[in-house]
C-alpha positions as CSV (number, residue, x, y, z in Angstrom):
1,X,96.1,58.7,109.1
2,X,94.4,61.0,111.9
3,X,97.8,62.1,113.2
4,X,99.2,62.8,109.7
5,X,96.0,64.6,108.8
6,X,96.2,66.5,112.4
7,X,100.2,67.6,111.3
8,X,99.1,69.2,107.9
9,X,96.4,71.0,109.7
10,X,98.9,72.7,111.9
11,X,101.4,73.3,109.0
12,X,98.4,75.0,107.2
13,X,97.5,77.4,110.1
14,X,101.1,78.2,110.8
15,X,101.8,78.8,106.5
16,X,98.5,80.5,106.6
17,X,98.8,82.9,110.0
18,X,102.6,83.0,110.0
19,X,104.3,84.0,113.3
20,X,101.3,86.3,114.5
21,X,99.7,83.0,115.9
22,X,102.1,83.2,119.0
23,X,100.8,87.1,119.9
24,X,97.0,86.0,119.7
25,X,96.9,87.0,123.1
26,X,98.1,90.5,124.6
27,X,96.6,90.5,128.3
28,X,100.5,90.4,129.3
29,X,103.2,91.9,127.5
30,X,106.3,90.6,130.3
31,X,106.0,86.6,128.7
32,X,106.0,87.5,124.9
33,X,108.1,90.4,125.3
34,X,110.6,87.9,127.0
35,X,110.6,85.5,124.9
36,X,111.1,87.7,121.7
37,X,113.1,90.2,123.2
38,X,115.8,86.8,124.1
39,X,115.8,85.6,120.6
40,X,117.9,89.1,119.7
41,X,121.3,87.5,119.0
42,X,123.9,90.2,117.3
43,X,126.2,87.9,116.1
44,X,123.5,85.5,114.5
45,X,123.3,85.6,110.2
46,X,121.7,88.4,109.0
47,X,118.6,86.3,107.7
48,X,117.9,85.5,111.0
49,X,118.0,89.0,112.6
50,X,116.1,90.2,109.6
51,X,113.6,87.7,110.8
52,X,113.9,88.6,114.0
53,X,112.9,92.0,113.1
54,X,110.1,91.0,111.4
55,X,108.5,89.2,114.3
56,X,108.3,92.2,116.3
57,X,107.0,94.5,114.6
58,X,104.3,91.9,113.7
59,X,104.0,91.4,117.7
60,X,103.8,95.5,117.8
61,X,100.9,95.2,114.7
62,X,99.0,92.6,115.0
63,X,95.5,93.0,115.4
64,X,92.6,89.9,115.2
65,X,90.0,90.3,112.6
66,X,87.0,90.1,114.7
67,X,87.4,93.3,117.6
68,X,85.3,95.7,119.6
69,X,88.2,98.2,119.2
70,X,87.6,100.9,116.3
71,X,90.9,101.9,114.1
72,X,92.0,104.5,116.3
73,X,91.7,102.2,119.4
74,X,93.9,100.0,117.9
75,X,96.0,102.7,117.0
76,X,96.6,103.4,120.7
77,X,97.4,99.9,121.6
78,X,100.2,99.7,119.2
79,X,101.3,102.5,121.1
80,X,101.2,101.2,124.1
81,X,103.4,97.9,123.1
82,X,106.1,100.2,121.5
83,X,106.7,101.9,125.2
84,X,105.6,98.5,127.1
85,X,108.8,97.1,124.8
86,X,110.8,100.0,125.4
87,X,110.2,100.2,129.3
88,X,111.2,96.2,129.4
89,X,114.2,96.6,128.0
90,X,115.1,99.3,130.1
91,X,114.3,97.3,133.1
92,X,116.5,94.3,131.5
93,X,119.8,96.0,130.7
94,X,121.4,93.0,129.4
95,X,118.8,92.2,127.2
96,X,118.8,96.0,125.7
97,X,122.0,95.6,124.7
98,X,121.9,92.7,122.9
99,X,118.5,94.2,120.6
100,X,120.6,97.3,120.2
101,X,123.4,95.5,118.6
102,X,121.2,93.5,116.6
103,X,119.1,96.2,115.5
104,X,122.6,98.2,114.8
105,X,124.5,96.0,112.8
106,X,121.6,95.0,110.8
107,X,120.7,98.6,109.9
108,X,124.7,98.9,109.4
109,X,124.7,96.2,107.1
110,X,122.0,97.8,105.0
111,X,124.1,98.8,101.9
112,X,123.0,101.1,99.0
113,X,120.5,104.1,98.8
114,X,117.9,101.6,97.7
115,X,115.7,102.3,100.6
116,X,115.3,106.2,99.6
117,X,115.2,105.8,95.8
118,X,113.6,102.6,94.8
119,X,110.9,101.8,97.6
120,X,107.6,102.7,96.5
121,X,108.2,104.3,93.5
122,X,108.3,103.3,90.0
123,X,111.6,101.9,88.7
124,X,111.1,100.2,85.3
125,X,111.5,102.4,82.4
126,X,108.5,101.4,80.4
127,X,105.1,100.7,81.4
128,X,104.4,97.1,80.3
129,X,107.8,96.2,81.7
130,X,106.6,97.7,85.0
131,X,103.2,95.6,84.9
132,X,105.6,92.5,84.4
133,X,107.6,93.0,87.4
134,X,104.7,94.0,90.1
135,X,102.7,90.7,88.7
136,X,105.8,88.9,89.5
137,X,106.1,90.2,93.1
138,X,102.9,89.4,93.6
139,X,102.8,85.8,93.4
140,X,106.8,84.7,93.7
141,X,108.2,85.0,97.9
142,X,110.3,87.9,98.7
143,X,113.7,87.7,99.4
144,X,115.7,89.1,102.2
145,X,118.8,90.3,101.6
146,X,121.4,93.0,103.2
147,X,121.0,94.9,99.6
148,X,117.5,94.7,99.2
149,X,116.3,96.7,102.4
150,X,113.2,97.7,100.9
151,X,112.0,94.4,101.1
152,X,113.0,94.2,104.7
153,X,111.3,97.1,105.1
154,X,107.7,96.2,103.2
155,X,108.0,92.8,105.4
156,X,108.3,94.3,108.9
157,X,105.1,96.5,107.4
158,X,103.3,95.2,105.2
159,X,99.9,97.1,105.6
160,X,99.0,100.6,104.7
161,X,97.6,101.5,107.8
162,X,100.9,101.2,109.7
163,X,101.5,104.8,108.3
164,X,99.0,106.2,110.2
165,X,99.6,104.3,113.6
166,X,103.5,105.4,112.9
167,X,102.9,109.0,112.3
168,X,100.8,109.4,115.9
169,X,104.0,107.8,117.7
170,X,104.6,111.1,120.3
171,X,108.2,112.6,120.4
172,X,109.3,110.7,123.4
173,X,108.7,107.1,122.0
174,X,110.2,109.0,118.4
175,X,113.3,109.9,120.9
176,X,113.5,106.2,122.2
177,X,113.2,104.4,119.1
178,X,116.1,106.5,117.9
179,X,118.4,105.9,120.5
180,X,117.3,101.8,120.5
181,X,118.3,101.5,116.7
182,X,120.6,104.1,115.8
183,X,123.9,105.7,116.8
184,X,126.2,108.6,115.5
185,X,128.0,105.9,112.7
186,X,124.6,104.8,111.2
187,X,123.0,108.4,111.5
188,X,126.3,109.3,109.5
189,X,125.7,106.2,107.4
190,X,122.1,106.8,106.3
191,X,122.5,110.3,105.7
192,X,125.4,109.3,103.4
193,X,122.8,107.5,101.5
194,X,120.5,109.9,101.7
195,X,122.7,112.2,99.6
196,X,123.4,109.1,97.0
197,X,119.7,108.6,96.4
198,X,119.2,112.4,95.8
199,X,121.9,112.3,93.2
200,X,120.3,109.1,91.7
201,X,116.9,110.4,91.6
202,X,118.2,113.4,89.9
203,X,119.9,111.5,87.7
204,X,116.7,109.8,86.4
205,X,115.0,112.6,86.5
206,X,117.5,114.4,84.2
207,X,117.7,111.5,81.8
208,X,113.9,111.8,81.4
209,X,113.4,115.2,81.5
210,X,115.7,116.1,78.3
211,X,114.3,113.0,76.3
212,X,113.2,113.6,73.2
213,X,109.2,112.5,74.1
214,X,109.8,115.2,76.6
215,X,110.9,117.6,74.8
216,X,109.0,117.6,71.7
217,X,106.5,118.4,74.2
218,X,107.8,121.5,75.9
219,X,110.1,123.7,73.7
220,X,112.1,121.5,71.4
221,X,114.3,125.2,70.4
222,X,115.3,125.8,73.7
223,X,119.1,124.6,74.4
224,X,119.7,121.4,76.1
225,X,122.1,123.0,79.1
226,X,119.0,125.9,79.4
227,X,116.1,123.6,80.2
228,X,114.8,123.4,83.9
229,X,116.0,120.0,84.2
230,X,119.5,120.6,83.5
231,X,119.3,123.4,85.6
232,X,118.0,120.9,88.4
233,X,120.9,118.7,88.0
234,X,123.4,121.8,88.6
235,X,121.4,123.4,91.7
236,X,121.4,119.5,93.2
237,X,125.1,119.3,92.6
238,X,125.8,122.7,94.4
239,X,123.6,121.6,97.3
240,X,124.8,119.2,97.5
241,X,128.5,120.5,97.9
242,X,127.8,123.1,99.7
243,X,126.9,123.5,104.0
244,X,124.2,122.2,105.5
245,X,123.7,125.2,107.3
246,X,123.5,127.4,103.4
247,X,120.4,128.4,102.7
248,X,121.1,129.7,99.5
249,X,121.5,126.1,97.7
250,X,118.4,124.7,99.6
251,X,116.2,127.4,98.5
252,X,117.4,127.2,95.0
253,X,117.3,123.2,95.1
254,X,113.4,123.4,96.0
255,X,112.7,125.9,93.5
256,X,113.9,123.8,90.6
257,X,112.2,120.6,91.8
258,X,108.9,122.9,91.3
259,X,109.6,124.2,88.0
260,X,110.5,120.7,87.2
261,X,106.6,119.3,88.6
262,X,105.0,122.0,86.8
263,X,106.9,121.2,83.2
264,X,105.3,117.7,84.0
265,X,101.6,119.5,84.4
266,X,102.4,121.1,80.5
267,X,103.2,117.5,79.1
268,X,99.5,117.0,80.7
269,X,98.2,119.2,79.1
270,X,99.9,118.4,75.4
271,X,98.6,115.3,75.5
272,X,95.0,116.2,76.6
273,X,95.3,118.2,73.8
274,X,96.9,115.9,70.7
275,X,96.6,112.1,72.1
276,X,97.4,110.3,75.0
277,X,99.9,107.9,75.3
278,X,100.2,105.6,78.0
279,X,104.3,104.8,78.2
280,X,104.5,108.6,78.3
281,X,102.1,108.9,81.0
282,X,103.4,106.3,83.1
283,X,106.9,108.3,82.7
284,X,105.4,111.3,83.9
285,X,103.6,109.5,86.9
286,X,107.1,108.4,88.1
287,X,108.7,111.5,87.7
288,X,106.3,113.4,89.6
289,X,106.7,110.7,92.0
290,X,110.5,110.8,91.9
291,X,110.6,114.7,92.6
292,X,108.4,114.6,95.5
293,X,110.7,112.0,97.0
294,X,113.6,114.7,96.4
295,X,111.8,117.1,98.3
296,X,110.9,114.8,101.3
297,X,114.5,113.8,101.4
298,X,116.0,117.6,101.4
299,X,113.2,118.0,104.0
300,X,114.9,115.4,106.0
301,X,118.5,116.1,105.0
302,X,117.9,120.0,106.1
303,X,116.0,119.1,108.9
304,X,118.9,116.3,110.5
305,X,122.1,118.7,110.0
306,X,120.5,121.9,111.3
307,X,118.9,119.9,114.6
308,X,121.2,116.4,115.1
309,X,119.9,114.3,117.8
310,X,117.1,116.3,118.0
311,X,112.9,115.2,118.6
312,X,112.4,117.4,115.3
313,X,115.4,115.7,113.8
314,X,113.6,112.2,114.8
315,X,110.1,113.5,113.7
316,X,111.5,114.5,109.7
317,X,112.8,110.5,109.8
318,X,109.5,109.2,111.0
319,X,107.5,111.8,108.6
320,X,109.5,110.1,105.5
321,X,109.7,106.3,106.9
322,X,105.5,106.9,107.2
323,X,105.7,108.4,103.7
324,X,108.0,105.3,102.5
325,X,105.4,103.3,104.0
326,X,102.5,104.9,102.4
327,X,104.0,104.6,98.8
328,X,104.8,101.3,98.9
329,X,101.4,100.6,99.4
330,X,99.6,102.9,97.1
331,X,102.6,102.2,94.3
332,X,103.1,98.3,94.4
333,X,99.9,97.1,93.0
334,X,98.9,96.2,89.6
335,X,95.3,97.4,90.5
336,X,96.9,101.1,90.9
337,X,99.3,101.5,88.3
338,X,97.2,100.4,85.4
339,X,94.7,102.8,87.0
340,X,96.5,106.3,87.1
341,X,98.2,104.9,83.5
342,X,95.2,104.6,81.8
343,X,92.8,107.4,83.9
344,X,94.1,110.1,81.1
345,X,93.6,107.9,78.1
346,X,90.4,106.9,79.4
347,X,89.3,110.4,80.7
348,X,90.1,111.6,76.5
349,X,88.3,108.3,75.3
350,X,85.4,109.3,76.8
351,X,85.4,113.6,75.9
352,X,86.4,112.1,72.2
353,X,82.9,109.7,71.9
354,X,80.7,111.9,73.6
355,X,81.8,114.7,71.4
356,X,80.8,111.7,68.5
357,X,77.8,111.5,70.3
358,X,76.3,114.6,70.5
359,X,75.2,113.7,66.8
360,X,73.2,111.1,67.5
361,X,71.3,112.7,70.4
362,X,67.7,114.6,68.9
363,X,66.9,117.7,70.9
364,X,64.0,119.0,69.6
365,X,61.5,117.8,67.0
366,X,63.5,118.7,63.9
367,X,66.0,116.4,65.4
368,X,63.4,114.2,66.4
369,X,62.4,114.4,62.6
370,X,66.1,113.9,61.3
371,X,66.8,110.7,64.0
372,X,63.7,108.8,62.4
373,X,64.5,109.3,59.1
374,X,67.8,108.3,59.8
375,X,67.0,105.1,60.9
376,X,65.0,104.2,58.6
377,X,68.3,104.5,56.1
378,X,69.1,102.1,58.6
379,X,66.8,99.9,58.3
380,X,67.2,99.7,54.9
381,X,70.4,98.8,54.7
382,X,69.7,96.3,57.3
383,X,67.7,94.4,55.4
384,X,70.3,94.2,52.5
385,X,72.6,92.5,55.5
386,X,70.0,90.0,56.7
387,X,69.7,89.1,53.3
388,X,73.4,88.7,52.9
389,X,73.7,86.1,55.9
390,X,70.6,84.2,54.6
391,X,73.0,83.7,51.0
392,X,75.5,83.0,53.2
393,X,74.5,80.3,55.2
394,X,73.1,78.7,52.0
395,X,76.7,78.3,50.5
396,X,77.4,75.9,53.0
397,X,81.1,77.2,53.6
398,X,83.7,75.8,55.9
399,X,83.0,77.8,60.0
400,X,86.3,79.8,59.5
401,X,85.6,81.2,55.7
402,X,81.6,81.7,57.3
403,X,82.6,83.8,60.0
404,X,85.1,85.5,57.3
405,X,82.6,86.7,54.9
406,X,80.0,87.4,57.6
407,X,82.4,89.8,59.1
408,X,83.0,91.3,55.9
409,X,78.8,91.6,55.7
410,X,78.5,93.1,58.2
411,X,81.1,95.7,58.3
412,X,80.3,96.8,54.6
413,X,76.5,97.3,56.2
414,X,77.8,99.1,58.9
415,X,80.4,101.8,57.1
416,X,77.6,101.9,54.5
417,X,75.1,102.7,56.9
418,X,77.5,105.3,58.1
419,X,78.5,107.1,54.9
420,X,74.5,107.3,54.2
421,X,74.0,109.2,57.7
422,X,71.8,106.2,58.9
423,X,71.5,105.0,62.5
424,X,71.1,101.7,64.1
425,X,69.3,101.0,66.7
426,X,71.3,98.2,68.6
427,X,74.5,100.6,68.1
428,X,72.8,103.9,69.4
429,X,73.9,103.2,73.2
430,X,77.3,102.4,72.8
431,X,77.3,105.6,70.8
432,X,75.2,108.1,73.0
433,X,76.5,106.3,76.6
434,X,79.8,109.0,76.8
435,X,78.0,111.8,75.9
436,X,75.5,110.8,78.9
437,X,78.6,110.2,81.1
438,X,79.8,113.6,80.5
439,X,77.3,114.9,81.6
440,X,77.6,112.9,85.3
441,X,80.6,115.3,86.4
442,X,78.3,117.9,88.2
443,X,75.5,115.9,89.9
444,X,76.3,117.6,93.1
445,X,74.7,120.8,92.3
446,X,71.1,121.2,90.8
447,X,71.8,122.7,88.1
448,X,73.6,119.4,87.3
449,X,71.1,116.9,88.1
450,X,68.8,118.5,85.8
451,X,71.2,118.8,82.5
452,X,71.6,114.6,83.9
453,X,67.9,114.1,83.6
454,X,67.1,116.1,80.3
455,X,70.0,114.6,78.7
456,X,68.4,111.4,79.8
457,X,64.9,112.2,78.3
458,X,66.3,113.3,74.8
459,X,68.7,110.3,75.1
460,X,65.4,108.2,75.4
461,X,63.6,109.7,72.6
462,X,66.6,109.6,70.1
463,X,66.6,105.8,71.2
464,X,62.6,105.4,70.4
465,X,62.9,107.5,67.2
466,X,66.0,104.9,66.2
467,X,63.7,101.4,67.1
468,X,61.3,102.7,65.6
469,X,62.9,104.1,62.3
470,X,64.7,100.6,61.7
471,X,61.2,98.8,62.0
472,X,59.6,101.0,59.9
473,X,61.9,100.4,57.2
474,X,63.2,97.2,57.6
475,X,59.8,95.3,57.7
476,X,58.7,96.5,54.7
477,X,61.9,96.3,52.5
478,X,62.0,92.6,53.4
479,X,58.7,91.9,52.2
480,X,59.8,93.2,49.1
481,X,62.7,91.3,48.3
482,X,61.3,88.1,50.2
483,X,58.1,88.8,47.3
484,X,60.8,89.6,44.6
485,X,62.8,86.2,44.9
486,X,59.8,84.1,45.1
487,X,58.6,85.6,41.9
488,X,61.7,85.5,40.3
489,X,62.7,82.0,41.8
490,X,59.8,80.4,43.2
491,X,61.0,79.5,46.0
492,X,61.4,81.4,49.7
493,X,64.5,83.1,50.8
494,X,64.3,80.4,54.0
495,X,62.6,77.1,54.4
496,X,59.7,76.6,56.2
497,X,61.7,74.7,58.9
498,X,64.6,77.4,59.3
499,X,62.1,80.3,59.7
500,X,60.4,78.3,62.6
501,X,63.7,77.7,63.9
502,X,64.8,81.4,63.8
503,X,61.4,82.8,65.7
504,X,62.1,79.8,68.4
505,X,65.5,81.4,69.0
506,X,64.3,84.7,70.0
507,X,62.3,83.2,72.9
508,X,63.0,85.1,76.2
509,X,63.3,82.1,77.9
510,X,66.2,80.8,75.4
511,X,69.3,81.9,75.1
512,X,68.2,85.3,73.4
513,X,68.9,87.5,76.1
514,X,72.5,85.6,76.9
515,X,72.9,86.6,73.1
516,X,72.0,90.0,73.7
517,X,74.0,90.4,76.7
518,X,77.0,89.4,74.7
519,X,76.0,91.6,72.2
520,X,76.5,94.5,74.3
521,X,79.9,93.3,75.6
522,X,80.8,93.3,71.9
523,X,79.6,96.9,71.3
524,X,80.8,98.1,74.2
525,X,84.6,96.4,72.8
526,X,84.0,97.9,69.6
527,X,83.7,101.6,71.2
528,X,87.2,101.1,73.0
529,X,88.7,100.1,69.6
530,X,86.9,103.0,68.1
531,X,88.5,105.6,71.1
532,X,91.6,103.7,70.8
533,X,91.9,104.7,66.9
534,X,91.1,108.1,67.3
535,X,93.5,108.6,70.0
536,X,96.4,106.5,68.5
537,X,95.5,109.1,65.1
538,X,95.7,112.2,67.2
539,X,99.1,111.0,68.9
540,X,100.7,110.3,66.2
541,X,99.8,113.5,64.1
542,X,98.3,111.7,61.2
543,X,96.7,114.3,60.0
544,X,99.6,116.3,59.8
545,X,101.4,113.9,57.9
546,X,98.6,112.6,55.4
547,X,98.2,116.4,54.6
548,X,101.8,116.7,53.7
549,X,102.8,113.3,52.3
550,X,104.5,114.4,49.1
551,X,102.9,111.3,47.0
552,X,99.3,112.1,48.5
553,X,99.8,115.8,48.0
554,X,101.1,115.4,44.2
555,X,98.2,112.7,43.5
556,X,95.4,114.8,45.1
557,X,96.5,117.9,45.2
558,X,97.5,119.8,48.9
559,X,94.2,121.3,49.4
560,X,92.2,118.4,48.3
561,X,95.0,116.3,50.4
562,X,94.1,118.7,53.3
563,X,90.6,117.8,53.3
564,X,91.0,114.6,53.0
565,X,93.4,114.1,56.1
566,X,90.8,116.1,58.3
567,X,87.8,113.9,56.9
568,X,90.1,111.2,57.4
569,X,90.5,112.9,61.3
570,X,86.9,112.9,61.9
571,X,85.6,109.7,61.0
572,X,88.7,107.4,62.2
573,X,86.9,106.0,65.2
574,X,83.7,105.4,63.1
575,X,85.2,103.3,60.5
576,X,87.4,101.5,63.3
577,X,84.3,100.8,65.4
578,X,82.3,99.7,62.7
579,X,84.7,97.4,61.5
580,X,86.0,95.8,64.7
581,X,82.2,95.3,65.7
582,X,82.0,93.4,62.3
583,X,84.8,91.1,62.4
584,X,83.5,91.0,66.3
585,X,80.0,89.9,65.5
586,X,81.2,87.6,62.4
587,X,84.0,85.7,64.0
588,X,82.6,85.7,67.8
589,X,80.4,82.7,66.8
590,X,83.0,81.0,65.4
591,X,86.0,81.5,68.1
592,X,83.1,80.2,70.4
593,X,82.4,77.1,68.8
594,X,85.9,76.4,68.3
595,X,86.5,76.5,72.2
């Protein structure tokens, strides 16, 4: 039992550590080099020489956890195992040759343009299908095969920082590396698919750029064969064709990829401007990132036929292999691309609700004035909703058709409280919270920090003048109706035993402030599918459409239809929010007990 329990240990540590175990220890680079350098076998499968590769430049990377040495320290040791590995092998001839022509053939093998135009940038056409296929990679192995050379590629570097340590590699290890892995048949090879990856890119590109979400964007008039992308597509095909040494085509190729980029910054700005979508932003995101690949790849292509064999030839490959590196990294989590997706809608979520805000914000003692008698609408019609659940609860219904009607409750309450310009208390931060946000873009300067802190102050009062307007109403006006149905009935709205119950829940040291916690979670959901709704009315031109719907326009009338498209436009998010925080507070308790 000890020896079996001793054998799973060491499987663990070898799973867990992989092959980096073996190079804990880097006093002496002659032994390890040695052994690794002898396991180069040329005419082995190409799994195993992909392996093979992988194990050195883990024995070039690795680095312990726990080390005096700061980042750039490491840095320099790295360097120093490149040229320790490169002066062994040029002390053992025999040896060299065999890592050349294992390092050859398996670069030779390498088929397809895959490495250029797939790794690290967005290849799915849609968002959500994109999400799919990163969560995948994420938790299923990789696998290694002589068409998938990106993955080779992310194996042998699988950290971000090996951009950096790559980049500093001086021109004479740059020169050496070059002549170790390559020769005139895979130079001629890679530039080949260099070219093929160009005309894929700007084949995507195209296809994307003359789409109709595109172009309802930019000029929908302007002729198909005249827009920039088009254009692109003709310019990459001449460069293509033409010498190396032209500089007509190469000029004339860069200029259209920036036109292109900059027709991406105007889609920006149309959907700052009438809604965000996020399938539309992810497309632009990998665009962008598909047209500054062009442009590193014509640096390199340019670069390569005007100086072959060449340290600044060498220097334009490492520039993109570090830049490969780099977006691998920065493009292949989830984390990342559900961030730069959603950063836009977000960004116009927030401007939208503080803009909603504003309004419920008093700045001077009229609005002060204004806030209070506000809430006490608010109050009012809050006691007509406590009253409401008290009915509620004594029907004794089933928990679903409860939480049903107690949704209903209190989303009536709310939308009423609404359309009487009455404010709640409990909702006033989710409301007022983006307009203080907005405010958080300029705290670096004085000036900032104090438009911060008296935002803050009249935030606070507006808050105060909304507690204290719901108490002052809502107090009262249950007195009065509690007094009214015991005259009328003779009995109390609650029994004795539920009224002692009820003040026994609002203990602080029960589960009242769990309650209230949750509360805010809720509110705080409610506000995104408030931002969501006016966004998703916006993108979609409602407005536009309600105000020229034929049956709505020959019902209502096309100015009264007008008006009541743009009221419809301003209060979207407010009837969405109060709603969803309705069937939210009504069916929360109910979904809970069910679980």
């Amino acid at each position: 039992m000890k020896f079996l329990f001793l054998k799973m240990r060491v499987i663990w540590r070898r799973f867990r550590h992989g092959l980096q175990a073996r190079y804990e220890h880097h006093g002496e680079h002659g032994p390890q080099l040695e052994v690794l350098m002898r396991r180069a076998d040329p005419d082995s499968a190409w799994h195993d020489r992909a392996n093979w590769m992988i194990d050195v430049a883990e024995w070039v990377r690795h680095q312990p956890k726990v080390s005096l040495l700061d980042a750039e320290g490491w840095r320099r040791v790295k360097h120093q195992r490149v040229r320790a590995m490169l002066d062994w092998l040029d002390v053992h001839r025999d040896i060299r040759r065999q890592v050349q022509g294992c390092l050859q053939k398996t670069l030779r093998e390498a088929s397809g343009p895959e490495l250029f135009s797939v790794t690290g940038l967005p290849h799915e056409p849609a968002f959500f299908t994109e999400l799919t296929e990163r969560a995948f990679k994420m938790v299923l192995p990789r696998h290694l095969s002589p068409s998938e050379l990106p993955t080779l590629f992310a194996a042998m570097f699988p950290d971000p920082d090996d951009a950096e340590w790559l980049l500093e590699l001086d021109q004479e290890l740059q020169e050496r590396l070059w002549k170790l892995a390559a020769d005139d048949g895979i130079s001629h090879t890679y530039w080949q698919q260099i070219e093929e990856a160009l005309t894929y890119l700007t084949t995507v590109v195209v296809a994307d750029g003359i789409s109709p979400a595109f172009r309802q964007r930019l000029d929908p008039k302007i002729p198909l064969q005249a827009t920039p992308f088009m254009a692109l597509r003709r310019e990459m095909e001449a460069y293509l064709r033409a010498s190396p040494h032209d500089e007509g085509p190469l000029r004339s190729a860069r200029m259209l990829i920036a036109v292109c980029q900059a027709q991406t910054d105007r889609i920006y700005a149309h959907l700052d401007e009438y809604g965000v979508s996020v399938s539309l932003v992810y497309r632009i995101e990998r665009m962008r990132a598909q047209l500054t690949r062009m442009g590193r790849l014509i640096d390199v292509r340019s670069a390569t036929w005007r100086e072959p064999k060449t340290g600044r030839g060498a220097g334009r490959v490492q520039l993109l292999l570090a830049d490969l590196i780099a977006a691998h990294h920065s493009r292949s989590s989830v984390r990342s691309l559900v961030r730069r997706s959603f950063a836009l809608l977000a960004r116009k979520m927030v401007e939208r609700s503080a803009d909603h805000g504003e309004h419920y914000i008093a700045r001077d003692s009229a609005g002060y004035r204004a806030m209070l008698k506000a809430a006490c609408i608010g109050g009012l019609v809050t006691a007509f909703t406590v009253l409401g659940k008290i009915a509620l609860a004594r029907l004794g219904l089933a928990h679903f058709f409860e939480g049903v009607f107690a949704s209903i409750n209190y989303a009536f309450s709310f939308l009423v409280i609404a359309a009487l310009g009455g404010v709640l208390a409990t909702k006033q931060p989710a409301v007022t919270a983006p307009a203080l946000a907005a405010k958080m873009g300029e705290l670096d300067t004085v000036d900032g920090l104090r438009a911060l802190i008296g935002e803050t102050a009249m935030l606070l009062r507006s808050q105060a003048a909304a507690i204290f307007g719901n108490l002052i109403a809502v107090i009262p006006t249950m007195l009065l109706i509690t007094a009214g149905f015991l005259l009328a009935s003779g009995t109390t709205l609650m029994t004795p035993e539920k009224a002692r119950a009820a003040l026994h829940s609002l203990s602080l040291v029960g589960p009242a402030p769990l309650y209230a916690a949750l509360t805010g979670i809720l509110l705080w959901l409610s506000s995104l599918a408030a931002g969501f709704a006016d966004n998703w009315f916006a993108l979609r031109r409602l407005r536009e459409a309600l105000a020229h719907q034929r049956r709505l326009v020959h019902a209502l009338g096309a100015a009264r239809a007008a008006r009541w498209a743009i009221w419809l436009e301003r209060h979207v998010a407010t009837i969405v929010g109060n709603v969803s925080l309705g069937v939210l507070l009504g069916m929360g308790p109910v979904v809970a007990e069910f679980f």
